[in-house]
FIGU-725783 format. One line per field, with one value per residue (C-alpha): residue in one letter; chain; x, y, z. Coordinates in Angstrom, 3 decimals. Example, Ala and Ser with C-alpha at 12.3 -4.5 7.8 and 13.67 -1.06 7.14 Angstrom:
BEGIN
drense = (A	S) .
lumdren = (A	A) .
X = (12.300	13.670) .
Y = (-4.500	-1.060) .
Z = (7.800	7.140) .
end
This chain:
BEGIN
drense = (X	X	X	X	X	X	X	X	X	X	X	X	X	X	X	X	X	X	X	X	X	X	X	X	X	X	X	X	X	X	X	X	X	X	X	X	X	X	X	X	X	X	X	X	X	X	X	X	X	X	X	X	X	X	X	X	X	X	X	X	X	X	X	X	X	X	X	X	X	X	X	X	X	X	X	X	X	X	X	X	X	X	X	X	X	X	X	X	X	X	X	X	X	X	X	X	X	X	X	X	X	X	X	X	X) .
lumdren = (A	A	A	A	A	A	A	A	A	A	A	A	A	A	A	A	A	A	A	A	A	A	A	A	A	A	A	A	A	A	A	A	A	A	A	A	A	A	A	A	A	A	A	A	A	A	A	A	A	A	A	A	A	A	A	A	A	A	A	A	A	A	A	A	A	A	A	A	A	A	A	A	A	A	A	A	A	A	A	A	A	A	A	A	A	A	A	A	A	A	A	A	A	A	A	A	A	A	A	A	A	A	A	A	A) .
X = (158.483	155.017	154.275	151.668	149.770	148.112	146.370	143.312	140.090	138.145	135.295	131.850	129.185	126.902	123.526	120.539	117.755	115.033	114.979	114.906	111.418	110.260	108.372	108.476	106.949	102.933	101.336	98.262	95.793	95.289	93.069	90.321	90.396	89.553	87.482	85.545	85.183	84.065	81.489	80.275	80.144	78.086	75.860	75.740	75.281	72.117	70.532	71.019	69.652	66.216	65.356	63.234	64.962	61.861	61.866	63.017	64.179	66.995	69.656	71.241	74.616	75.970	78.619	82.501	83.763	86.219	89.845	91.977	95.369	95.577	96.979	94.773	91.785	92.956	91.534	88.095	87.718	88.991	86.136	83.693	84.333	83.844	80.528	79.498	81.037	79.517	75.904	75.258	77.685	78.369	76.879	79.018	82.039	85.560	86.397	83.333	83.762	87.189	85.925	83.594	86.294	88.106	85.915	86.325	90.017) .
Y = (79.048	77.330	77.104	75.243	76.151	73.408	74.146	72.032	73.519	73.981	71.453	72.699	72.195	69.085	70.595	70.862	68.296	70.720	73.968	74.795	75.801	79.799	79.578	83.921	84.404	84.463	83.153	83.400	80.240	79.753	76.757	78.179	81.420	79.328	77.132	80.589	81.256	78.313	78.260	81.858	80.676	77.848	80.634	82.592	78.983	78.217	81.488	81.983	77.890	78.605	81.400	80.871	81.921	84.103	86.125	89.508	90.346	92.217	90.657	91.668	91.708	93.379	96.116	94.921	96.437	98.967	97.778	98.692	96.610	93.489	91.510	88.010	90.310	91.100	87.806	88.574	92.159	91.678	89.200	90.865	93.802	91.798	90.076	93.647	95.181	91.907	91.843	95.722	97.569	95.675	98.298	101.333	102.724	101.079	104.795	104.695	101.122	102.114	105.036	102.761	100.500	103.360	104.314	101.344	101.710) .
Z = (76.270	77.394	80.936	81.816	84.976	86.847	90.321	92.073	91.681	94.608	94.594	94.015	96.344	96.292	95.013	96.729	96.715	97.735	98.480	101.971	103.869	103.678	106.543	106.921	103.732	103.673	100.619	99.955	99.951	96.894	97.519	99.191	97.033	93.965	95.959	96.517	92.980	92.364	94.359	93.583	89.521	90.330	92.573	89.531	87.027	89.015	89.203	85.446	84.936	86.753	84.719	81.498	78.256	77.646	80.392	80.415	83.918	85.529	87.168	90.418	90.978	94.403	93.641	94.578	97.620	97.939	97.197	100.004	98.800	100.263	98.139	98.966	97.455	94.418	92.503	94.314	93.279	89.397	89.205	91.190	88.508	85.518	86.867	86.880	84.182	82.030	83.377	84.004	82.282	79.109	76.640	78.090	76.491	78.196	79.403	81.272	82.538	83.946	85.456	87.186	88.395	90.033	91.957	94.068	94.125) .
end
């Protein structure tokens, strides 16, 4: 014997068009960070353009600061490390690089 069951589905809710505002949830601005960045590689563009090819001189390049976890500084002090680690430290071993890094950690 085959019974057939037949019952009405609940309907599904009508999806969402957007989702809704998380206005508790900081994000960080993202905009001005890379605006930031940008303006610190065309610092760093300039001062490398006005030099003569010839010259041998030493570049200065101020240390990062210590890391203390915010999270809106972690794109700042990864590239304040390799500006460093490219211009002062680029001959040393990674081991020694690393070490370097934690230190400001």
């Amino acid at each position: 014997m085959l019974l057939l069951y037949t019952s009405s589905l609940p309907s599904l809710p009508s999806p969402i068009d957007s989702p809704p505002p998380y206005h508790n949830m900081s994000q960080p601005d993202y905009p001005s960070i890379i605006r930031q960045l940008q303006e610190q590689v065309e610092a760093l563009t300039a001062q490398l353009a006005g030099r003569s090819l010839g010259a041998a001189t030493t570049t200065e390049v101020t240390k990062p600061q210590v890391f203390d976890g915010t999270l809106s500084k972690v794109s700042g002090f990864v590239l304040a490390c390799k500006l460093y680690l490219r211009i002062k430290m680029r001959e040393m071993a990674v081991e020694k690089q690393i070490q370097w890094i934690l230190l400001y950690v």
